[in-house]
TITOR-614497 format. One record per atom (N, C-alpha, C): residue number from 1; residue in three letters; chain; atom name; x, y, z. Coordinates in steps of 0.05 Angstrom, whole numbers, plus 5000, padded with zeros to 4 digits. Example, Ala and Ser with C-alpha at 12.3 -4.5 7.8 and 13.67 -1.06 7.14 Angstrom:
2
 resi resn chain name   xx   yy   zz
    1  ALA     A    N 5264 4886 5156
    1  ALA     A   CA 5246 4910 5156
    1  ALA     A    C 5264 4934 5156
    2  SER     A    N 5257 4955 5142
    2  SER     A   CA 5273 4979 5143
    2  SER     A    C 5258 5001 5157
***
This chain:
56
 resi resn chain name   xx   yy   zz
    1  UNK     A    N 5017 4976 5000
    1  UNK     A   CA 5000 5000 5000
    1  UNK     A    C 5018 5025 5000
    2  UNK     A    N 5003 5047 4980
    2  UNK     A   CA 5020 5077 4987
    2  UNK     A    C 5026 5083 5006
    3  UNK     A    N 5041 5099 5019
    3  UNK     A   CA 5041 5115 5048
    3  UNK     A    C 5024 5136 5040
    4  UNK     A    N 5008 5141 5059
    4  UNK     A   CA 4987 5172 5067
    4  UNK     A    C 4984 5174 5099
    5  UNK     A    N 5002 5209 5093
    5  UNK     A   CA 5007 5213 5119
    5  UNK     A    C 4991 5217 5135
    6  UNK     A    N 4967 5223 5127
    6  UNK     A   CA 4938 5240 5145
    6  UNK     A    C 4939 5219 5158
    7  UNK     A    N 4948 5191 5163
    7  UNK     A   CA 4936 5171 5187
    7  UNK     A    C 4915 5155 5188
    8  UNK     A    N 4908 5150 5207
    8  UNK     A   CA 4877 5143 5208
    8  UNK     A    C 4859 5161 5227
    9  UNK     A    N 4827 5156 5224
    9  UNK     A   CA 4803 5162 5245
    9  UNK     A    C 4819 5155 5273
   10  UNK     A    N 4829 5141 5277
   10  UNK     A   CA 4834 5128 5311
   10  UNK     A    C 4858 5139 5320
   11  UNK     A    N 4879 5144 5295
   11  UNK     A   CA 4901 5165 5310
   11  UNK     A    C 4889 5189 5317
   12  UNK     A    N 4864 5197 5298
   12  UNK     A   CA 4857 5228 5297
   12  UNK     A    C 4836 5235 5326
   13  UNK     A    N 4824 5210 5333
   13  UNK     A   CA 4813 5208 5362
   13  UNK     A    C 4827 5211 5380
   14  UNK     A    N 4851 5194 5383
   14  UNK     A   CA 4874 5194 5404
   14  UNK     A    C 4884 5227 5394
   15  UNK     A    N 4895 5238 5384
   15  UNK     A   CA 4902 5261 5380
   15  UNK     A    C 4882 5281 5387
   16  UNK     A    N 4861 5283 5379
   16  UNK     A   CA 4844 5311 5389
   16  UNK     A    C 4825 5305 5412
   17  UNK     A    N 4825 5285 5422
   17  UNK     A   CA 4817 5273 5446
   17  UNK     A    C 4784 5271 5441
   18  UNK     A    N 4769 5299 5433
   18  UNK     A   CA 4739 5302 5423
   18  UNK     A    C 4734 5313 5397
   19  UNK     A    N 4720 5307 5384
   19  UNK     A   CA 4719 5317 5359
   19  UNK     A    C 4694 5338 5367
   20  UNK     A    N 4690 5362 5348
   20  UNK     A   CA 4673 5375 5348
   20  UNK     A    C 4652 5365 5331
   21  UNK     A    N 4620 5371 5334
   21  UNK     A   CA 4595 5357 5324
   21  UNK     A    C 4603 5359 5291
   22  UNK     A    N 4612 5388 5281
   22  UNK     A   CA 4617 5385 5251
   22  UNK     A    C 4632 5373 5245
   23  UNK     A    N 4658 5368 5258
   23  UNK     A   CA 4684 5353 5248
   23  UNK     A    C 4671 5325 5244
   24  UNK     A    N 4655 5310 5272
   24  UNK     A   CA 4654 5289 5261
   24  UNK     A    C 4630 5277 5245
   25  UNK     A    N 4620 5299 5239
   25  UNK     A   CA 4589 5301 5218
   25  UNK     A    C 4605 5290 5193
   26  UNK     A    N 4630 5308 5192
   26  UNK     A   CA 4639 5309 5169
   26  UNK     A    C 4661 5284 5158
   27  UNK     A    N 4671 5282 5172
   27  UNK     A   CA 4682 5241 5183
   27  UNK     A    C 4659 5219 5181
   28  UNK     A    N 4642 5226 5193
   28  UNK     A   CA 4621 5205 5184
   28  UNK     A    C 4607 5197 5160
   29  UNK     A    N 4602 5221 5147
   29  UNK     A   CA 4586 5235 5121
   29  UNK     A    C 4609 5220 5099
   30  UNK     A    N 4642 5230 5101
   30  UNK     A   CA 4657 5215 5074
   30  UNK     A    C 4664 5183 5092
   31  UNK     A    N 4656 5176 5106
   31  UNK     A   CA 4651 5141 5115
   31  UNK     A    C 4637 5136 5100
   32  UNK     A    N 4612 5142 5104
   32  UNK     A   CA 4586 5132 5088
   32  UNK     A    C 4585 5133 5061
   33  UNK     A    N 4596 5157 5047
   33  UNK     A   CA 4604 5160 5016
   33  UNK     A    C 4622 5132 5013
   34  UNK     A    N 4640 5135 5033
   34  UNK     A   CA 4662 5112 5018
   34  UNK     A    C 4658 5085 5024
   35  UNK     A    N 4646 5074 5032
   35  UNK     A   CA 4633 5052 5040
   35  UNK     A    C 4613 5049 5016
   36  UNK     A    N 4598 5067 5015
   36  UNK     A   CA 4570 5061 4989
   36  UNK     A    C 4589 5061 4964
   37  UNK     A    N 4606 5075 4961
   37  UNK     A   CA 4627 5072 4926
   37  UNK     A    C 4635 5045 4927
   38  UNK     A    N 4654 5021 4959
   38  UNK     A   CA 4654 5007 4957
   38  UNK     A    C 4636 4980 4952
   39  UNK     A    N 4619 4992 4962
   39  UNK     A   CA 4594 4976 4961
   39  UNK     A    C 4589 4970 4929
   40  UNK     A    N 4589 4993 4914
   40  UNK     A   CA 4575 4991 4887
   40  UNK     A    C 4595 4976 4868
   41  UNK     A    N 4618 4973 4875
   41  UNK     A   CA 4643 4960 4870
   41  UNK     A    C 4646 4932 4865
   42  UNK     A    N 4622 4923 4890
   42  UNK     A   CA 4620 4901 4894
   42  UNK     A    C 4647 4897 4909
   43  UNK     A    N 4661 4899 4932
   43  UNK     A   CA 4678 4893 4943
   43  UNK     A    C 4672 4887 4966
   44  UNK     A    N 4668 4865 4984
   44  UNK     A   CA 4667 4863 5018
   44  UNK     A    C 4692 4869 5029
   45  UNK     A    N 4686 4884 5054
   45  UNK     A   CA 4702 4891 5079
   45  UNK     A    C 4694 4882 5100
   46  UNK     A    N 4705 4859 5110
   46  UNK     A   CA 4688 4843 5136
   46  UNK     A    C 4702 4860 5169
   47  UNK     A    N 4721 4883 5161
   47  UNK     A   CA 4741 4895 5180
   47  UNK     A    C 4742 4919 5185
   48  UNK     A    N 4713 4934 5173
   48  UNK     A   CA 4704 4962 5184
   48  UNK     A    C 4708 4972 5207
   49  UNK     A    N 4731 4989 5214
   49  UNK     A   CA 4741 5000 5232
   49  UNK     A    C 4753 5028 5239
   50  UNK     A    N 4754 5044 5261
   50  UNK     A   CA 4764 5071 5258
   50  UNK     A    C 4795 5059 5253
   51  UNK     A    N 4816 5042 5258
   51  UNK     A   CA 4836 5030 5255
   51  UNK     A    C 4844 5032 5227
   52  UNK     A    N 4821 5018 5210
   52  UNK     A   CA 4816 5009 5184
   52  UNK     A    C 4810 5040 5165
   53  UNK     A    N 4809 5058 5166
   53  UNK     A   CA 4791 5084 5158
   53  UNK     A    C 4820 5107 5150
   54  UNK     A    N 4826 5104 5132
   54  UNK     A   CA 4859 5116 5119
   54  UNK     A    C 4846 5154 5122
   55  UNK     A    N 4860 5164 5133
   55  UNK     A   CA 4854 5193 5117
   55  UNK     A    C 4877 5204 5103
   56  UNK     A    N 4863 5212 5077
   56  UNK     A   CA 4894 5221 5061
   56  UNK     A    C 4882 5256 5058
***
């Protein structure tokens, strides 16, 4: 896999300790985009996780 430095969701939890209501409106909102693109892909992910969740 590439390197992308943005991390993940779970470093970015551990790092800002609370997210604000928009920040994670807005974390949630491109989850759900990217999950439904995979979806239409036809690709399973049996390992949906903030661990699992790349931000580039």
């Amino acid at each position: 896999m590439e390197y992308l430095p943005g991390g993940d969701i779970m470093n970015l939890l551990i790092r800002e300790d609370t997210l604000t209501e928009s920040v994670a409106r807005f974390y949630i909102a491109l989850s759900a985009l990217a999950m439904e693109s995979i979806h239409k892909h036809i690709y399973i992910h049996r390992d949906i996780k903030l661990d699992n969740l790349i931000l580039d």
